[in-house]
N, C-alpha and C positions, 0 to 999 in steps of 0.2 A: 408550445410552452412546456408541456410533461417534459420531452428529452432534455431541454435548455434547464429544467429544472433538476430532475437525477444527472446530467453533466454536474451542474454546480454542487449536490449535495455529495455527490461523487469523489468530487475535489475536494472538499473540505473534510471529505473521512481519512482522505489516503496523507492529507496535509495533517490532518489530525495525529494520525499514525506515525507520521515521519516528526513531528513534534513531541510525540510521547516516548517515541524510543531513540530520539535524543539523534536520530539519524536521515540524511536526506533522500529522499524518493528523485532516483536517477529521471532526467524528461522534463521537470518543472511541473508546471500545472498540468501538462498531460499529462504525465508519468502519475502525477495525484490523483490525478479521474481514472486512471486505468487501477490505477493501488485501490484504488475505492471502491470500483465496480467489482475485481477480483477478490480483492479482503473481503466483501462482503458475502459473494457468492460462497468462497472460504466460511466465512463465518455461519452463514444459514445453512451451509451442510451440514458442519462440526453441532452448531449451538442452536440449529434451528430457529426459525421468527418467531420473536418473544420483544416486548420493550417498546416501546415506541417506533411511529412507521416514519421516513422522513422522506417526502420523494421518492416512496416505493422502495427503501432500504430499512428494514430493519436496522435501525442504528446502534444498539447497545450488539449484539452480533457482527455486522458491518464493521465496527472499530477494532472489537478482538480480532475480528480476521483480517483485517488491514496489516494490526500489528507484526502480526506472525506474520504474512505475507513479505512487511518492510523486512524484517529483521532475517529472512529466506533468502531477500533479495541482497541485502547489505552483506549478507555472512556468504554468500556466491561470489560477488564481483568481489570482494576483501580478499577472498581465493585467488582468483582470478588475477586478480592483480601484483596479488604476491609474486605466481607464477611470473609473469610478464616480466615482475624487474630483478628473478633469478638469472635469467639468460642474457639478462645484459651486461658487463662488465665495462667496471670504469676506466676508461682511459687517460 
C-alpha cells in the first residue's frame, strides 16, 4: 500500500503543478507521478522538508519543485519544438 500510495500522492503533485502553471505535464498520469516524485526531490533539495508530510513527500516543498520542474520541462520541449518546425518548409 506505501508505493500505491506515494504513486497516487505523486500524481496529484506533478497534476497540481501542471494546473498551477497553466501547463500540461507531457505522459498523462505517468508523466505526473514522475513530475511529482522529481519536483519533489527538486524541492527538498532547494527548500528542504518543512510543511506537512503526505505519502513521504514533503508537500509544500514537493509542489514548488514540481512547478519549476513543469515549467523546465514545458520551456525545453517549447524549444524543441520550435526547432522542429524551422526545418520544415511549406509546400
Amino acid at each position: 500500500m506505501g508505493i500505491l500510495w506515494m504513486l497516487i500522492v505523486g500524481g496529484i503533485i506533478g497534476w497540481l503543478a501542471g494546473l498551477l502553471t497553466g501547463r500540461d505535464v507531457p505522459g498523462g498520469i505517468i508523466g505526473n507521478i514522475i513530475a511529482g516524485f522529481i519536483g519533489s526531490w527538486l524541492g527538498s533539495l532547494i527548500l528542504g522538508s518543512w510543511g506537512p508530510v503526505i505519502g513521504g513527500f514533503a508537500i509544500i516543498p514537493a509542489i514548488i519543485g514540481s512547478i519549476i520542474l513543469v515549467l523546465i520541462v514545458s520551456f525545453i520541449l517549447r524549444k524543441m519544438g520550435r526547432k522542429k518546425n524551422h526545418g520544415h518548409h511549406a509546400k
